[in-house]
C-alpha distance (Angstrom), angle and dihedral (degrees) to the residues before:
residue distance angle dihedral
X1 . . .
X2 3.89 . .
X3 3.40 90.8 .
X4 3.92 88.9 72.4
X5 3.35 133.5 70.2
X6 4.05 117.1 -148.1
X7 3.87 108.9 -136.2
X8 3.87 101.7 174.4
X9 3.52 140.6 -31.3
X10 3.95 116.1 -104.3
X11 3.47 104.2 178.7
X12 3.60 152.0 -0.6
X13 4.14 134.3 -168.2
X14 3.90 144.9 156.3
X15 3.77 78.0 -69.0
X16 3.75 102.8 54.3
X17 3.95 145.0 -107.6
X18 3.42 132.2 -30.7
X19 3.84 126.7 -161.8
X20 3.59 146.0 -159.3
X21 4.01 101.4 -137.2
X22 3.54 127.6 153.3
X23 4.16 127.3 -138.6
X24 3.22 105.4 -104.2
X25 3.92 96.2 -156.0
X26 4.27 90.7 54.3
X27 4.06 99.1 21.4
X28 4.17 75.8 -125.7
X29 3.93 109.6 157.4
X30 3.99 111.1 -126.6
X31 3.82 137.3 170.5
X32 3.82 120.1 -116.1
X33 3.43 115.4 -155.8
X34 4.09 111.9 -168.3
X35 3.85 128.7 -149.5
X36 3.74 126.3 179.9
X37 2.85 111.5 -139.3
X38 4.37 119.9 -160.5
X39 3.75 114.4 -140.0
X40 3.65 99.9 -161.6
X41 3.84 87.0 64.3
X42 4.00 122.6 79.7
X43 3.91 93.3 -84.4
X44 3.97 140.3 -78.7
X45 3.69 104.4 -2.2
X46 3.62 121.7 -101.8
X47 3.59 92.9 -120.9
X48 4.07 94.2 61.7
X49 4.04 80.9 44.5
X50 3.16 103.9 56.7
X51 4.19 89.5 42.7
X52 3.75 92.7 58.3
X53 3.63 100.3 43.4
X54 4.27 93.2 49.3
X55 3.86 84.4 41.8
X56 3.67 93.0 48.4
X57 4.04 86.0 55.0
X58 3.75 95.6 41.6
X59 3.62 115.5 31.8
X60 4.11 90.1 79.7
X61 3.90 76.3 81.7
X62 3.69 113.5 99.8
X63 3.84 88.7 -146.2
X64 3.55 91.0 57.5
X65 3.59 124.7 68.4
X66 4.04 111.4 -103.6
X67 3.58 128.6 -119.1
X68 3.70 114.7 -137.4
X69 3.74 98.6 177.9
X70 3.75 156.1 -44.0
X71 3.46 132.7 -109.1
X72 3.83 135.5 -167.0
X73 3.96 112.6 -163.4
X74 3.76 116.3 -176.3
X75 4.08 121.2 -145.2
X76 3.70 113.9 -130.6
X77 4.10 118.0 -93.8
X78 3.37 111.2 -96.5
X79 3.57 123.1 -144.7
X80 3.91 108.2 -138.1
X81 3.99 89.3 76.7
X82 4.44 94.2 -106.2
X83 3.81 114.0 143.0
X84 3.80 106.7 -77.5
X85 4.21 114.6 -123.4
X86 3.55 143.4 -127.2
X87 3.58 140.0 -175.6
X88 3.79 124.6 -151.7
X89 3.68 105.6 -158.9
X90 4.24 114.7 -159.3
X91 4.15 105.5 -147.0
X92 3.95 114.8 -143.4
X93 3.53 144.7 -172.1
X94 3.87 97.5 -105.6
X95 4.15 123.0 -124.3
X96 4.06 122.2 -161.9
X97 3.46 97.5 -135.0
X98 4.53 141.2 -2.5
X99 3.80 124.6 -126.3
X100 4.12 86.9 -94.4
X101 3.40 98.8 65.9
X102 3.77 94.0 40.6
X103 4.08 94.3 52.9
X104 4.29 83.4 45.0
X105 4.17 93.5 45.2
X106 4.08 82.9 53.3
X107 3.83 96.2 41.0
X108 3.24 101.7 49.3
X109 3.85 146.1 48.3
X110 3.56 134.8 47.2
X111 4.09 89.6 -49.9
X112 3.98 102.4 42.0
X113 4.23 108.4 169.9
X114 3.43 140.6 157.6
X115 3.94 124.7 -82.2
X116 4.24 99.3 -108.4
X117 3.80 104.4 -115.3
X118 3.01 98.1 -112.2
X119 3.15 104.1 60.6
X120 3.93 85.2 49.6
X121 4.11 82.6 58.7
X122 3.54 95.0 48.6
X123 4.52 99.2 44.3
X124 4.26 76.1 47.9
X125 3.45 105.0 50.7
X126 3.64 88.4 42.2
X127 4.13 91.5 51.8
X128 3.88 87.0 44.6
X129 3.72 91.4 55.7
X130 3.60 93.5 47.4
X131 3.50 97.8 45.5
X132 3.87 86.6 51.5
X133 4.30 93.4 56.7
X134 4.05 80.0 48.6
X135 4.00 92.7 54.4
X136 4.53 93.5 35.2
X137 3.37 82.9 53.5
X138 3.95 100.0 49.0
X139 3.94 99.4 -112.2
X140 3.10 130.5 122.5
X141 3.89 126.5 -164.0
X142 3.27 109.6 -156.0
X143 3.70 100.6 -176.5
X144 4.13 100.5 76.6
X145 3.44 112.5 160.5
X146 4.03 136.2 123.4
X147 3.87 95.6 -96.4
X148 3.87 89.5 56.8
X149 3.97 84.5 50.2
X150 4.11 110.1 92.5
X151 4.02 124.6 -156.8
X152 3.26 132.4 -149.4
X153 4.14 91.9 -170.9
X154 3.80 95.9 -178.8
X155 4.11 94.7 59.8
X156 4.19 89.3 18.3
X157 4.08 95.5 -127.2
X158 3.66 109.4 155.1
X159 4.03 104.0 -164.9
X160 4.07 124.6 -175.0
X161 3.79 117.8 -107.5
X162 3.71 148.5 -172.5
X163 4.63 101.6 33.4
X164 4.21 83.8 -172.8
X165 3.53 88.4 123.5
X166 3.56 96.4 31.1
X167 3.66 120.2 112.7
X168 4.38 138.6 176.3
X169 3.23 117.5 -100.9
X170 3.92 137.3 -148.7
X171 3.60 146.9 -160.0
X172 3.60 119.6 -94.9
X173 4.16 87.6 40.4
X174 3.83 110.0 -108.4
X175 4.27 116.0 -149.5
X176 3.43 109.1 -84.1
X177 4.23 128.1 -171.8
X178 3.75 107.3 -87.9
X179 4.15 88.9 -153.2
X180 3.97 90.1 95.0
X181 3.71 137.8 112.3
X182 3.58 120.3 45.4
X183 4.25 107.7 -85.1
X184 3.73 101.4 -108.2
X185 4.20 92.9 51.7
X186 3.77 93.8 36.1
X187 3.90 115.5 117.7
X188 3.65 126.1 -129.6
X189 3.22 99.7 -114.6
X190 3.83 90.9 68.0
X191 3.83 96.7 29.5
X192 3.98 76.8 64.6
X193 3.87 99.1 52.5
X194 3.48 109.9 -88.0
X195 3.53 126.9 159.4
X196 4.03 101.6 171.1
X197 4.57 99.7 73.7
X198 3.39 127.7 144.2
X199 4.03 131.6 -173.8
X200 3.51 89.7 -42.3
X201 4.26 97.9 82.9
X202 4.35 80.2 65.8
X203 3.92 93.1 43.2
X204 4.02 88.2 54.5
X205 3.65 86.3 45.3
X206 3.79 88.0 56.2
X207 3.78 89.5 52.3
X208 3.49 99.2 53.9
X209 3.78 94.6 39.1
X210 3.84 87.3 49.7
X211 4.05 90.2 48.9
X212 4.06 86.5 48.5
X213 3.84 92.9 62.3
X214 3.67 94.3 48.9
X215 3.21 94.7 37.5
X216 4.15 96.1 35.2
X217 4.25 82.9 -149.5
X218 4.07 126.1 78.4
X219 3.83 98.8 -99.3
X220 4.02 86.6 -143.4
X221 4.06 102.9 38.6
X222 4.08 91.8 169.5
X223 3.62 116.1 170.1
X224 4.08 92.8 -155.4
X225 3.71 135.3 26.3
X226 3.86 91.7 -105.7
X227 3.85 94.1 49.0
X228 3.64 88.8 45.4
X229 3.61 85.0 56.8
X230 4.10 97.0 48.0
X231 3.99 85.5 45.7
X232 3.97 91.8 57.9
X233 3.54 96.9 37.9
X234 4.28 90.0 49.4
């Protein structure tokens, strides 16, 4: 990795870091997303697998965010016999800003105002047409929601981000976990148990995210899977 250089940290999950660094061969901004990785267990976790193989297919979309590269970095040995580490850092195209902070920046303040419409039209059809390469090509994401939504605000691309909960999908439907899609964009269908769901859990997604921007508040802020339930049912 000495061919970056780490500007800030932007974020940080179950699933890791991410950092603004810049290349320091091109001065080009990119996104480094950082996974540790355990090396007593049986390898990279499926997880990161199954991210960089669906991103690998996707990201020549230019409503999804591209993957420039992988990169496996090994930790030094260490001497008093613990499980060595590793981190396997995913390289992106970097974005300023997601759809979160652009509904909060016009929400709040001493000038809060609406999002014009359309811009609202454009950030839709853009997340409509990248949800649809996701479905064409069999994946489904999963995890829809505006935090996982990056902006470029100078050119106004919206591109679709973070596939770690994203999986392929196939005809007849297999099981799948129901303990996906973050609460507030999560359908009824799975907030009631269902294991059997198709494209629809991203087009509900869609819905709510596209109520959000009008809105610039969740329209279903539940706090629990059953009040999540009474708020879309109300």
């Amino acid at each position: 990795m000495d061919k970056y250089e780490k500007l800030e940290k932007v974020g940080e999950g179950t699933y890791g870091k991410v950092y603004k660094a810049k290349e320091k061969a091109s001065g080009q901004l990119v996104a480094l997303k950082k996974t540790r990785l355990e090396m007593d267990e049986e390898g990279v976790p499926p997880t990161a697998l199954r991210e960089v193989s669906l991103l690998q297919m996707l990201s020549q979309s230019l409503y999804v965010v591209r993957l420039l590269c992988v990169e496996h970095v090994d930790s030094p040995s260490k001497t008093d016999g613990s499980p060595s580490k590793a981190n396997l850092y995913l390289v992106f195209e970097y974005l300023d800003t997601d759809l979160k902070q652009f509904i909060d920046s016009h929400r709040k303040g001493t000038n809060p105002r609406p999002l014009p419409p359309a811009l609202i039209q454009s950030f839709l059809y853009q997340l409509c047409k990248g949800v649809a390469h996701c479905h064409s090509h069999g994946v489904l994401h999963r995890d829809l929601k505006p935090q996982n939504l990056l902006l470029d605000k100078e050119k106004g691309i919206l591109k679709i981000a973070d596939l770690g909960l994203a999986r392929a999908f196939t005809v007849p439907l297999k099981s799948y976990t129901h303990e996906i899609v973050t609460l507030w964009y999560r359908p009824p269908e799975v907030l009631l148990g269902s294991t059997h769901y198709s494209t629809g859990v991203d087009i509900w997604s869609v819905g709510c995210i596209f109520a959000e921007m009008a809105r610039r508040q969740a329209l279903f802020p539940g706090d629990s899977e059953f009040q999540q339930l009474l708020h879309i049912f109300r």
